[in-house]
Backbone bond lengths (Angstrom), bond angles and torsions (degrees), N, CA, C in turn:
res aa  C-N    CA-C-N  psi(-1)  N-CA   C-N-CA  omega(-1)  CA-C   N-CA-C  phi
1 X - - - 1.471 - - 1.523 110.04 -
2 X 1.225 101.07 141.84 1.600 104.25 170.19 1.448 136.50 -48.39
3 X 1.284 132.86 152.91 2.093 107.08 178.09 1.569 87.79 -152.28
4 X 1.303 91.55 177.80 1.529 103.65 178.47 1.723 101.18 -48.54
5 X 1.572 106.81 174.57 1.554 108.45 140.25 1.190 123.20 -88.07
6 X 1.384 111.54 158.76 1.678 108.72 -170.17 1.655 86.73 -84.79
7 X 1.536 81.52 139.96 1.920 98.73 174.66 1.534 115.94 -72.45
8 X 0.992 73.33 142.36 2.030 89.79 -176.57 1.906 95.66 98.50
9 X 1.219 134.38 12.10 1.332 115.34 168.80 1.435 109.36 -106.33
10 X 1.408 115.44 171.53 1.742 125.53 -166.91 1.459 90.43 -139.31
11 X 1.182 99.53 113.06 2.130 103.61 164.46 1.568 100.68 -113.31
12 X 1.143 96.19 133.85 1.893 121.33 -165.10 1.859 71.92 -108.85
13 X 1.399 109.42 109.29 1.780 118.79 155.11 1.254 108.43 -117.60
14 X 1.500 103.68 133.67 1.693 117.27 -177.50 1.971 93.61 -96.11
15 X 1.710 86.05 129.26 1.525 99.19 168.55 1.348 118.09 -103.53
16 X 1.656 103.62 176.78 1.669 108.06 -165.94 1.518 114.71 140.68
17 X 0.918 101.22 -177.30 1.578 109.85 -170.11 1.175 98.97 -91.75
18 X 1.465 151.92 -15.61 1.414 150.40 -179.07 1.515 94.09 -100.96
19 X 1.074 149.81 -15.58 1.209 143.98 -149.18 1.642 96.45 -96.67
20 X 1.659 114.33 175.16 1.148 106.06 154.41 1.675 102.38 -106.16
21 X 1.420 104.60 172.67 1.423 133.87 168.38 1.876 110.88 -20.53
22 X 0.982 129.64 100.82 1.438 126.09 172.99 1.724 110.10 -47.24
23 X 0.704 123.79 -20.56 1.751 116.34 176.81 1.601 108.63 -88.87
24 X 1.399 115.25 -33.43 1.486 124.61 -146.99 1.644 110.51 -57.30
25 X 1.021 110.40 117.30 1.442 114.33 177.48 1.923 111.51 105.06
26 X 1.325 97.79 15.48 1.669 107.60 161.70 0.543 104.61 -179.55
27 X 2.089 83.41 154.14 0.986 131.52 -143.19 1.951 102.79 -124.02
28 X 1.528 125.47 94.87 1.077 113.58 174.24 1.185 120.40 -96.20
29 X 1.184 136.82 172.69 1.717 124.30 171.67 1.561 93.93 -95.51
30 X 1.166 124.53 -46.93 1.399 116.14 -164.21 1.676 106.82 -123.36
31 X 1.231 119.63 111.24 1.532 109.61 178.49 1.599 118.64 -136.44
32 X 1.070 125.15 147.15 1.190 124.62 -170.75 1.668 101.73 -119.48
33 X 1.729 111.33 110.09 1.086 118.67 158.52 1.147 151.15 -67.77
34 X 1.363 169.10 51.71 1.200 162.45 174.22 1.414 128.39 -30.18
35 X 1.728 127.58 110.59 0.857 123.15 -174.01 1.464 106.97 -115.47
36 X 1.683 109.89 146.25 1.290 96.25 -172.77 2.146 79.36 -136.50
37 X 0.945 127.48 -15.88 1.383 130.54 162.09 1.581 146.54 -93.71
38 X 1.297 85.89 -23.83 2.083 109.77 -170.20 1.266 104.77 -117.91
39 X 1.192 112.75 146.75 1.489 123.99 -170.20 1.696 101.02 -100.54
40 X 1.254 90.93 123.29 1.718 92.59 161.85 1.213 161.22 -27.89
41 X 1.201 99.95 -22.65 1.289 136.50 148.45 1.732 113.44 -45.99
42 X 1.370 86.52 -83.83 1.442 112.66 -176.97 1.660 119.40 -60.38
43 X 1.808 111.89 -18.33 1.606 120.07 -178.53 1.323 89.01 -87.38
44 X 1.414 141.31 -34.39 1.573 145.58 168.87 1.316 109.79 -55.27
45 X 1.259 127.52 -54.90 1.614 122.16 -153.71 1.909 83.59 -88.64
46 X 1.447 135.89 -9.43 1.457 130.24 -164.54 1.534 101.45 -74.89
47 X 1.305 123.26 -24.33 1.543 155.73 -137.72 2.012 82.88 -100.59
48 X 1.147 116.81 -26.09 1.797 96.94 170.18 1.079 110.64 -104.75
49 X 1.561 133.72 32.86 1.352 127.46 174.77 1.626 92.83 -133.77
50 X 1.311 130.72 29.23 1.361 128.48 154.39 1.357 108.02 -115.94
51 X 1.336 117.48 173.31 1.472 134.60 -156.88 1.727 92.75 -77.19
52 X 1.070 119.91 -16.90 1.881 121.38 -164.05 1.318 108.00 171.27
53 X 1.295 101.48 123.26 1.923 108.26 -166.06 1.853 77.37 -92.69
54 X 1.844 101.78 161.33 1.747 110.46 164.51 1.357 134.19 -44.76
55 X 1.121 118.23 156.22 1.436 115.48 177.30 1.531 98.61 -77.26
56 X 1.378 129.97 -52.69 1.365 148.46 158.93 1.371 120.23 -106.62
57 X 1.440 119.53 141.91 1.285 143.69 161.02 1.286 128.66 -141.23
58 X 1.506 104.76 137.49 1.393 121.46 159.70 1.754 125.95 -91.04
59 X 0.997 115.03 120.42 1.555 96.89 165.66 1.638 105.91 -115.08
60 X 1.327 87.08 159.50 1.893 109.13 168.34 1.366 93.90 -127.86
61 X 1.667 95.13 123.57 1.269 134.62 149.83 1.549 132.92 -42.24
62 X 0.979 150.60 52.61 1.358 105.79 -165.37 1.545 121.31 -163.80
63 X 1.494 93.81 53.71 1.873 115.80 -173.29 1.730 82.64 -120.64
64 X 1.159 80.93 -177.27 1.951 109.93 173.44 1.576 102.37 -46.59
65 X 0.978 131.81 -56.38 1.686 126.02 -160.94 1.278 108.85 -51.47
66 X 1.951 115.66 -27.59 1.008 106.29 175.58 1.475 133.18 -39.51
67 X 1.263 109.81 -28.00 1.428 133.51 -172.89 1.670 91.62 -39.22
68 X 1.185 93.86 -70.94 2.226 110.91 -155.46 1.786 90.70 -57.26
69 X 1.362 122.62 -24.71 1.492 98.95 170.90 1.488 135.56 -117.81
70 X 1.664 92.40 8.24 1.766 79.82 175.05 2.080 84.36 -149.84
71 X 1.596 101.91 136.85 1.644 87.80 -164.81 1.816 84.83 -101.42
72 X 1.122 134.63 -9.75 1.567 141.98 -158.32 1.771 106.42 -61.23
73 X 1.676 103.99 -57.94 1.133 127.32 176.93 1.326 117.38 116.31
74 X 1.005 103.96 -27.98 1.885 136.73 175.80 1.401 101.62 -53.08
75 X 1.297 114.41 144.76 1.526 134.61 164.33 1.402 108.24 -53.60
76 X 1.278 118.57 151.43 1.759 126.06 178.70 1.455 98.35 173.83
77 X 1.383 94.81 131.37 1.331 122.81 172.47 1.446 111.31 -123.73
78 X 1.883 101.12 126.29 1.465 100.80 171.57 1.629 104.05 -133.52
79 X 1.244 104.79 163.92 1.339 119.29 159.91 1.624 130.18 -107.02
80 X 1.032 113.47 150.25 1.628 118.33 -170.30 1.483 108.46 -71.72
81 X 1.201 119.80 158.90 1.321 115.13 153.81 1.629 115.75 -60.91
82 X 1.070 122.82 -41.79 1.392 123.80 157.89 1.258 110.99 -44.52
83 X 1.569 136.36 103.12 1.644 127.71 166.29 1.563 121.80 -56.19
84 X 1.704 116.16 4.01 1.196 129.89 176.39 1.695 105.63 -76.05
85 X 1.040 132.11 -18.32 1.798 127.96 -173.64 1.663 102.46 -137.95
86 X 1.231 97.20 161.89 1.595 121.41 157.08 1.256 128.47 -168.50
87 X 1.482 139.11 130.88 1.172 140.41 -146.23 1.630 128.68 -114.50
88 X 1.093 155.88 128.49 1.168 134.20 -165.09 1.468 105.72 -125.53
89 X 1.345 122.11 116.81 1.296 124.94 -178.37 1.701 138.84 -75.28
90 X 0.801 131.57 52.27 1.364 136.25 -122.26 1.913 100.67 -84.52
91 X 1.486 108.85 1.03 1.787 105.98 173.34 1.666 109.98 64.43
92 X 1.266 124.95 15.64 1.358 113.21 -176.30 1.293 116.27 65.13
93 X 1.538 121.09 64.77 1.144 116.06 173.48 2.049 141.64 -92.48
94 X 0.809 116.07 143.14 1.341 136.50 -169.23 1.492 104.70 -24.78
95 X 0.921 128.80 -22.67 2.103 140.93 -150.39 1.210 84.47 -159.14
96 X 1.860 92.75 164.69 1.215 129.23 169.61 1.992 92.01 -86.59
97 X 0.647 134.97 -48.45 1.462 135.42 -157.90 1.841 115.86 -39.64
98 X 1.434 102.61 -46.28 1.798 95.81 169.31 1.309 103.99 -71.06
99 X 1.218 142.32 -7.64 1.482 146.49 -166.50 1.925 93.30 -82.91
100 X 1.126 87.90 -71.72 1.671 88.14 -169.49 1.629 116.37 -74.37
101 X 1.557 109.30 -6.64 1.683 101.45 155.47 0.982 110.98 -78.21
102 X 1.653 123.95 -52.86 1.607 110.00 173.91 1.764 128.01 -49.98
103 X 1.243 113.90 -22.04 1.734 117.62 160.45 1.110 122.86 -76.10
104 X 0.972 118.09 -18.37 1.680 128.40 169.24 1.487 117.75 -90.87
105 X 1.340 112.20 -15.75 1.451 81.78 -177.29 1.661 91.05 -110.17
106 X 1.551 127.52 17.41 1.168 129.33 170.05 1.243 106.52 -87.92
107 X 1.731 121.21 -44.18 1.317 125.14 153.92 1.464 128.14 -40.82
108 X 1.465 116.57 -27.55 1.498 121.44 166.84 1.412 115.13 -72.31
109 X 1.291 125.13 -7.23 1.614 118.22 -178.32 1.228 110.65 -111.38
110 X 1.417 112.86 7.36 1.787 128.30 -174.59 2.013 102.80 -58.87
111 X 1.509 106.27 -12.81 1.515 99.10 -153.99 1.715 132.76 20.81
112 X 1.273 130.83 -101.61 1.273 114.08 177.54 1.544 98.85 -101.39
113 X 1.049 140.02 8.96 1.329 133.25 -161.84 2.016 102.12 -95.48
114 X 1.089 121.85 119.83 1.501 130.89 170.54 1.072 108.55 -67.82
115 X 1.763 126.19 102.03 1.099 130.87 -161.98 1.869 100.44 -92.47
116 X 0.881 102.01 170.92 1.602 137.45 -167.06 1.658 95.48 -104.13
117 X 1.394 132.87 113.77 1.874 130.21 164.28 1.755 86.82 -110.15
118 X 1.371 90.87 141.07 1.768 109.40 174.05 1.693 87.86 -112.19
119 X 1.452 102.21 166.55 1.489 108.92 167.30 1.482 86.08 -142.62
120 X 1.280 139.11 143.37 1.256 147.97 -159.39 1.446 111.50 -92.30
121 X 1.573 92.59 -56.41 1.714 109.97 165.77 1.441 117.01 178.01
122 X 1.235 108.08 92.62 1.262 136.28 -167.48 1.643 116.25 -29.99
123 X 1.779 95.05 -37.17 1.677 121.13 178.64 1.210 114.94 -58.68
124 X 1.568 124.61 -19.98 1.379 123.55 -171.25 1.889 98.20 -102.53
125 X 1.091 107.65 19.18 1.843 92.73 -172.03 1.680 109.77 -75.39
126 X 1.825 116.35 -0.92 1.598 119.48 -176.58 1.414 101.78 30.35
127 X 1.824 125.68 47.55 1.502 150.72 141.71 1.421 76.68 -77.38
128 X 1.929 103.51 144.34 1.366 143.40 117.45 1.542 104.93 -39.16
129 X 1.767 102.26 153.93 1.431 94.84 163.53 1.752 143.93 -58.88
130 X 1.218 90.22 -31.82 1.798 110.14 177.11 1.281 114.42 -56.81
131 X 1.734 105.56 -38.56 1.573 125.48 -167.18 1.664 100.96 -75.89
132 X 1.190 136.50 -60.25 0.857 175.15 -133.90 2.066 99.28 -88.75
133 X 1.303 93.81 -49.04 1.410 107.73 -173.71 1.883 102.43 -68.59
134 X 1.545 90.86 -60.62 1.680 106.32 173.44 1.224 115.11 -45.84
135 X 1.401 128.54 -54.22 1.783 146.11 156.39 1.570 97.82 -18.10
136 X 1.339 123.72 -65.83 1.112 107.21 -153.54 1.727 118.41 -100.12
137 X 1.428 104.60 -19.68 1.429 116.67 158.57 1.781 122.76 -51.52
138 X 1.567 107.37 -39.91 1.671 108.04 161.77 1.328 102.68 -76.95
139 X 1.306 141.90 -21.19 1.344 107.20 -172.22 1.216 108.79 -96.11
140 X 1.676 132.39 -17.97 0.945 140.53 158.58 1.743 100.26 -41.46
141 X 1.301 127.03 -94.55 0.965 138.14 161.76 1.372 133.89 5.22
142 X 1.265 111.71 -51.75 1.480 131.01 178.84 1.838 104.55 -88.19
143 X 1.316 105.78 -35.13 1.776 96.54 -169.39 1.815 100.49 -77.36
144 X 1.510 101.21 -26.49 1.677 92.78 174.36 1.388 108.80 -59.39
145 X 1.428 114.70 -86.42 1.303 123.50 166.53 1.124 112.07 0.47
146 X 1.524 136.85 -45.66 1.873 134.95 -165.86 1.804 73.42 -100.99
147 X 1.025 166.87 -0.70 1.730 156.04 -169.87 1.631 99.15 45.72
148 X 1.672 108.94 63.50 1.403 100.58 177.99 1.632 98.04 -122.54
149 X 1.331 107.81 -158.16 1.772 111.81 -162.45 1.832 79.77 -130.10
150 X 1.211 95.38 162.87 1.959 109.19 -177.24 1.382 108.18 -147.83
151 X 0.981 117.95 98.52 1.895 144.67 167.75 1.806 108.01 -52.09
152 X 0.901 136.28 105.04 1.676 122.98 175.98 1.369 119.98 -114.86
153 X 1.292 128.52 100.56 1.444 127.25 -168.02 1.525 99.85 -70.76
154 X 1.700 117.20 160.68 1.448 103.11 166.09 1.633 77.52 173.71
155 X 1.331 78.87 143.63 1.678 122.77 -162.37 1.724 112.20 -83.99
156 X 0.996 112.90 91.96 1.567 97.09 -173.24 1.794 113.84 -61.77
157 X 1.635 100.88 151.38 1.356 96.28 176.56 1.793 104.19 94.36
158 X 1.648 114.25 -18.50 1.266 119.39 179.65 1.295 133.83 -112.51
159 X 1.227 110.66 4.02 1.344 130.38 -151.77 1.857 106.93 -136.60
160 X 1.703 92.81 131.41 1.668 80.30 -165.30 1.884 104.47 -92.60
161 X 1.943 96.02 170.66 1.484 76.11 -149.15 1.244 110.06 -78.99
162 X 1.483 140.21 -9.57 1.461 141.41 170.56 1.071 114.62 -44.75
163 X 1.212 97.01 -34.05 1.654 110.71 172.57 0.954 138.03 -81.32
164 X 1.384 122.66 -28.62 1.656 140.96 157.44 1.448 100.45 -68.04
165 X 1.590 135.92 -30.40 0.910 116.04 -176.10 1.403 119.99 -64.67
166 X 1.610 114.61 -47.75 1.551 137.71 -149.20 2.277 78.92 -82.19
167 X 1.114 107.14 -16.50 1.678 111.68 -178.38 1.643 96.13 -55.59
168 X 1.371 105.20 -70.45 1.481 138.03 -169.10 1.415 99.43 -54.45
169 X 1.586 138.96 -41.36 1.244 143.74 161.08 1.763 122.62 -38.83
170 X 1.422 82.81 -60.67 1.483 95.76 -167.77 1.572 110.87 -81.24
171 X 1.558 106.92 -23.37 1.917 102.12 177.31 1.291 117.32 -80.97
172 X 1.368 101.87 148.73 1.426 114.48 157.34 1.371 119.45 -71.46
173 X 1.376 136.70 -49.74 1.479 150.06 -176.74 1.214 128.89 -122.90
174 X 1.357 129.26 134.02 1.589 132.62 -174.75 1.483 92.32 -101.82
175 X 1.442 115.68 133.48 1.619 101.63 145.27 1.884 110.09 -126.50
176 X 0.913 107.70 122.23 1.375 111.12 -177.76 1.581 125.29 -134.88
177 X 1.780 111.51 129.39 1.561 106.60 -144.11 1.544 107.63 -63.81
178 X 1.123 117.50 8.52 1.598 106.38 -179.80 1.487 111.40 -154.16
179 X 1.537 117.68 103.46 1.667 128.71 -167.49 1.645 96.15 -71.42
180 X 1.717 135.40 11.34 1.509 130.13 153.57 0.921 130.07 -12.94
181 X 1.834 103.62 -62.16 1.524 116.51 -175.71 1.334 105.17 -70.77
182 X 1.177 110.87 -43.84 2.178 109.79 -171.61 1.607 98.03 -49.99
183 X 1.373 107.06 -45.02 1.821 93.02 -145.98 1.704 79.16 -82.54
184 X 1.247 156.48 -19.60 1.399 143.63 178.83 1.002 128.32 -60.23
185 X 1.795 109.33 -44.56 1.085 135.20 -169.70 1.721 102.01 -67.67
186 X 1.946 119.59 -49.18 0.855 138.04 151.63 1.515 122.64 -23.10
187 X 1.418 111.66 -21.80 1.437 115.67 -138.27 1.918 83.43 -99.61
188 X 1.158 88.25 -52.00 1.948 134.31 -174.91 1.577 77.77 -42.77
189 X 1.268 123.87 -76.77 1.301 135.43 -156.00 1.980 104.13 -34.89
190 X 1.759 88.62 -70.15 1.816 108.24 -173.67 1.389 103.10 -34.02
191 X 1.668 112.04 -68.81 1.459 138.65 -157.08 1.329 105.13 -68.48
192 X 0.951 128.51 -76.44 1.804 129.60 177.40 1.324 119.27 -122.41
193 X 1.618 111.95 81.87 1.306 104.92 173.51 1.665 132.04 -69.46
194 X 1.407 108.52 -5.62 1.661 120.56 -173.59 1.634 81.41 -71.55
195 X 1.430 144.68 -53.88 1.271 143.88 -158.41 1.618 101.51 -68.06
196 X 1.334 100.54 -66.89 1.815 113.41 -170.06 1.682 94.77 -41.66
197 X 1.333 133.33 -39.39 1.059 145.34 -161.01 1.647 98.72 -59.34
198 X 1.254 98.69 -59.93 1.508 124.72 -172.84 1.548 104.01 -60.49
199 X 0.973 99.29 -48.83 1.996 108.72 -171.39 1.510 109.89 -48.59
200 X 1.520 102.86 -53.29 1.387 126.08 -167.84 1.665 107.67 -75.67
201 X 0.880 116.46 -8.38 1.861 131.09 -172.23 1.571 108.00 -104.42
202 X 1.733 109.56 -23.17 1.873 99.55 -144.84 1.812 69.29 -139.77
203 X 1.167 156.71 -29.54 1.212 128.81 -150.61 1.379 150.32 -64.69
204 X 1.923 95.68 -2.10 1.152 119.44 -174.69 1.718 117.19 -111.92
205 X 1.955 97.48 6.37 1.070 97.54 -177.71 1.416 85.28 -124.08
206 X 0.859 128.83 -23.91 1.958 116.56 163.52 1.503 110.13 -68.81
207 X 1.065 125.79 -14.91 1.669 118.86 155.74 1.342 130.20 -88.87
208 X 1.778 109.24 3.95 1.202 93.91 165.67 1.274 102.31 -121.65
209 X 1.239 120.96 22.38 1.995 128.29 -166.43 2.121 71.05 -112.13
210 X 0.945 109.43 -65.31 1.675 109.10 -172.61 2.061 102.72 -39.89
211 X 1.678 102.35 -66.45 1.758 89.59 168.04 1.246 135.67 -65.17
212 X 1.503 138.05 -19.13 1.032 136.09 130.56 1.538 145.55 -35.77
213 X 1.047 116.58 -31.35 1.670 135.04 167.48 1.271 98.03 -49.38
214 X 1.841 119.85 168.23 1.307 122.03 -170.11 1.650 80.98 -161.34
215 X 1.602 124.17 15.33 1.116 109.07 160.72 1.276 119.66 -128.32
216 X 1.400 123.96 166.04 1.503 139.62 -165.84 1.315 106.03 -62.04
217 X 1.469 104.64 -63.74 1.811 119.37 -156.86 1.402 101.37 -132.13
218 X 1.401 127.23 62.09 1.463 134.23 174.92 1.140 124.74 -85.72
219 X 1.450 120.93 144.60 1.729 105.98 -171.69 1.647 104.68 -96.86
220 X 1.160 121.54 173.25 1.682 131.24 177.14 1.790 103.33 -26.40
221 X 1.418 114.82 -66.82 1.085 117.19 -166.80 1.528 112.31 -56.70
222 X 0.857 118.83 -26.49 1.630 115.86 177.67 1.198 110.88 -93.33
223 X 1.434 131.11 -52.26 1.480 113.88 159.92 1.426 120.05 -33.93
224 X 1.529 129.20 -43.90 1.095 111.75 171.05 1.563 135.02 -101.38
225 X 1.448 103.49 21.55 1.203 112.27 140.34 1.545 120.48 -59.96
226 X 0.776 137.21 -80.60 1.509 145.48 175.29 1.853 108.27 -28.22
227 X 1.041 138.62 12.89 1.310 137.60 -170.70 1.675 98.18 -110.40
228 X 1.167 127.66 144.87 1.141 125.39 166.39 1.945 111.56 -114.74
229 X 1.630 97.00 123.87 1.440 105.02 177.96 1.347 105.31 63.30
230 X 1.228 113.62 57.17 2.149 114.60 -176.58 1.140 111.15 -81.73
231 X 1.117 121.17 148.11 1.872 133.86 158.19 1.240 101.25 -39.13
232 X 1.588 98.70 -77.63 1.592 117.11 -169.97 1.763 117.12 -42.08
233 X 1.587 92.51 175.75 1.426 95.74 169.93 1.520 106.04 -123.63
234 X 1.225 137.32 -166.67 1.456 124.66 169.74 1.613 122.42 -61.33
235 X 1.850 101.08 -38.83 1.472 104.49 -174.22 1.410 101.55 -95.49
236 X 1.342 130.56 12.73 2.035 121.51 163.61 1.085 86.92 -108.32
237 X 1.438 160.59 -14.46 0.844 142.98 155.60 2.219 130.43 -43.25
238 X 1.972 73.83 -68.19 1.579 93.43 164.81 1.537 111.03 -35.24
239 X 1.289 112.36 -58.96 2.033 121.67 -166.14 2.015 94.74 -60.03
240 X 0.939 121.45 -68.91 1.275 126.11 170.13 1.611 106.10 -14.71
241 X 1.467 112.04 -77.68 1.546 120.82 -150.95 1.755 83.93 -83.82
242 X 1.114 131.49 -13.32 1.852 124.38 175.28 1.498 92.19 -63.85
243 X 1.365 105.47 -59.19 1.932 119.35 175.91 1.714 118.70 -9.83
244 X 1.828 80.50 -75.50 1.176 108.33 179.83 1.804 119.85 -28.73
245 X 2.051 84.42 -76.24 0.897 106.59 177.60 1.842 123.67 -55.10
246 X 1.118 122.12 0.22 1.551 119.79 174.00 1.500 88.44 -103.97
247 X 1.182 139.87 -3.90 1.664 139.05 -162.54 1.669 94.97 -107.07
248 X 1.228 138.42 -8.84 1.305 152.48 -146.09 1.596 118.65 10.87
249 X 1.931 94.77 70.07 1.299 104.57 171.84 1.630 111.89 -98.54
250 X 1.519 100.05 -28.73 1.778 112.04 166.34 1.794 92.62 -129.57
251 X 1.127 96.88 -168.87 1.876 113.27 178.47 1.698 84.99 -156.95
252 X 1.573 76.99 168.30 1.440 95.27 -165.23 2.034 99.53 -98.92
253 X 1.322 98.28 163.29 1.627 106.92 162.18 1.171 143.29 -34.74
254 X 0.926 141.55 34.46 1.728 123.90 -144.43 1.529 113.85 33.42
255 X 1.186 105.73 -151.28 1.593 123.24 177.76 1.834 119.91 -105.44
256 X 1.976 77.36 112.25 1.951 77.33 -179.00 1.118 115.78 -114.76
257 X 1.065 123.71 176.34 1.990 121.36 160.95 1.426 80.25 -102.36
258 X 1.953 80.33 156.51 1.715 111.41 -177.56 1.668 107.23 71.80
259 X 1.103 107.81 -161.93 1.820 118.88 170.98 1.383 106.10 -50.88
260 X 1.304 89.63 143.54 1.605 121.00 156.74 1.264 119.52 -53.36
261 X 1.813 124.06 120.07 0.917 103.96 152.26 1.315 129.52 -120.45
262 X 1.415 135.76 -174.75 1.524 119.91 -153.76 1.423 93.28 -129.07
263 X 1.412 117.64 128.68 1.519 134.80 162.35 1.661 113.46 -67.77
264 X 1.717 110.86 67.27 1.330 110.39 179.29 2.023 113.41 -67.90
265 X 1.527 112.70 22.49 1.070 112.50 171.26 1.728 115.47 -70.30
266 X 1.632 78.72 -27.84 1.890 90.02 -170.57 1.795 103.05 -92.63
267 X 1.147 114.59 7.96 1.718 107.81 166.53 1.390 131.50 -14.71
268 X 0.881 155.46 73.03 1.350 131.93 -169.52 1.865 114.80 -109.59
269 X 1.616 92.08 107.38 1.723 91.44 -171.57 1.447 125.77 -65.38
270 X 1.508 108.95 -19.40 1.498 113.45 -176.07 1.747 105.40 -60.09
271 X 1.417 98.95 -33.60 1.515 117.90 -168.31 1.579 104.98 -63.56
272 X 1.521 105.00 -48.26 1.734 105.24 -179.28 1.657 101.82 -73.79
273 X 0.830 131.12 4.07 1.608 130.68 -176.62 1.584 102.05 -89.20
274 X 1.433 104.03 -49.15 1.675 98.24 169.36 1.440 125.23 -70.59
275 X 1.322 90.39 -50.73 1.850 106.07 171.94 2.158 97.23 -19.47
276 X 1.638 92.79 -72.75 1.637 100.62 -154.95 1.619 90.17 -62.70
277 X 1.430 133.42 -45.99 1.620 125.68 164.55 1.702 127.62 -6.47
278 X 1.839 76.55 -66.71 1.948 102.19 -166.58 1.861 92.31 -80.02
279 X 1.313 118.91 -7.23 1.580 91.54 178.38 1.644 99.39 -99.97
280 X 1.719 114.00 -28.33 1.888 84.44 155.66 0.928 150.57 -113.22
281 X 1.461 111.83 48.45 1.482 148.63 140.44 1.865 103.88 -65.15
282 X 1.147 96.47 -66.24 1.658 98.47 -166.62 1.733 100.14 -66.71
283 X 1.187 127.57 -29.89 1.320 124.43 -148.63 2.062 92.91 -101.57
284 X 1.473 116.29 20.13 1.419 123.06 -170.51 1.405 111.23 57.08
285 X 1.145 129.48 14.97 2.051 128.57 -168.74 1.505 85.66 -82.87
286 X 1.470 129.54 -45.66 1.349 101.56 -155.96 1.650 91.63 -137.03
287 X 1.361 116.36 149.94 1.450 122.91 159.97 1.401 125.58 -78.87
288 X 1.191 141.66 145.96 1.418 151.91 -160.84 1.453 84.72 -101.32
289 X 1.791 101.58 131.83 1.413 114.29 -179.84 1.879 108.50 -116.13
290 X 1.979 104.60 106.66 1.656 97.62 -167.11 1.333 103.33 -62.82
């Protein structure tokens, strides 16, 4: 049977249409949701396809859908006729800051009960990175403080990677619908660890030397031209995006003389989202959640 999460843990869940259900498989008594993608409606009716919807809930409002329920823009909080919910409308606001007062003062009615925080999908908060970083450090922050557990949906392919990293920091558990990347990344490890080495050191700066580029079929050195103030050098760079490229986040050119160059036509970011996942899985940062 399902149970709370034990308080003080962080499950990093990747959403999507391959994924399962971000709630599925708990059961909190008291949880406070945050939506920044799903309409209320629809985070309500999600609540009969888990094993046991809350005894109490809070939600925060406060992505686009807000639109279809409050046209003012203004904050509003209501409660149901059901004393089981209450909602806080937040109009799509500018900051994280009405976000995490409205979780806090839902967190203030937790009394002794260790509440449950969902994050819907972290990817839709249209936070900057800085913003985004701060976002999740108070909520980190605040759900300890109440001794609760924090659920974080996130979208692969959507999420930038400083940010997936400090993700991978702060969780206790990954669950992600396909362990591919782990056992590859794994694979990377056996076969060429001077690379895996490299992968796991440079991967978040070969994805942004890879989105930065403005060319098709560029070799190392020009991808990392385009970086401003890099770790890397041109040739730890190169080992990185070789990485990659045996991980099939890019592929390489056909066949050249001299350097390699890389067909960043075939990029695929959802792919580097697991990539950096399966290396902290492999690297002990995060536990695999069955």
């Amino acid at each position: 049977m399902s149970a709370p999460p034990e308080a003080g843990t962080i499950s990093l869940r990747l959403v999507g249409s391959e994924a399962r259900p971000l709630r599925s498989g708990v059961f909190p008594q008291y949880a406070v949701s945050v939506l920044f993608d799903t309409d209320l409606d629809a985070w309500r009716r999600g609540w009969r396809g888990t094993d046991r919807s809350p005894v109490h809930e809070g939600v925060v409002v406060a992505g686009e859908t807000t639109r279809s329920v409050s046209s003012s823009g203004a904050q509003t909080t209501h409660v149901l006729s059901s004393p089981r919910i209450a909602y806080t409308l937040l109009g799509e606001p500018d900051s994280s800051t009405p976000v995490i007062a409205a979780v806090e003062e839902f967190l203030n009615t937790a009394d002794d009960v260790a509440p449950t925080v969902f994050i819907d999908d972290i990817t839709s908060t249209r936070m900057d990175r800085s913003a985004c970083l701060a976002f999740l450090e108070a909520m980190v922050e605040r759900v300890a403080s109440a001794g609760g557990s924090l659920v974080i949906g996130c979208t692969p392919g959507s999420i930038d990677g400083v940010v997936l990293d400090r993700l991978i920091d702060v969780s206790t558990t990954v669950r992600m619908p396909d362990v591919g990347p782990i056992e590859a990344v794994e694979r990377l490890r056996r076969n060429d660890p001077t690379t895996f080495g490299y992968v796991r050191q440079h991967w978040i700066e070969a994805g942004c030397g890879i989105e930065a580029c403005d060319r098709n079929y560029p070799q190392a050195k020009q991808v990392h031209s385009c970086l401003s103030d890099p770790n890397t050098t041109s040739r730890t760079l190169g080992m990185a995006l070789s990485g990659l490229a045996s991980l099939s986040v890019i592929r390489t050119w056909g066949d050249t003389v001299g350097s390699t160059r890389y067909d960043l036509t075939t990029y695929d970011r959802a792919a580097l989202t697991m990539v950096g996942l399966a290396f902290g899985v492999a690297t002990d940062r995060l536990d695999i959640e069955q």
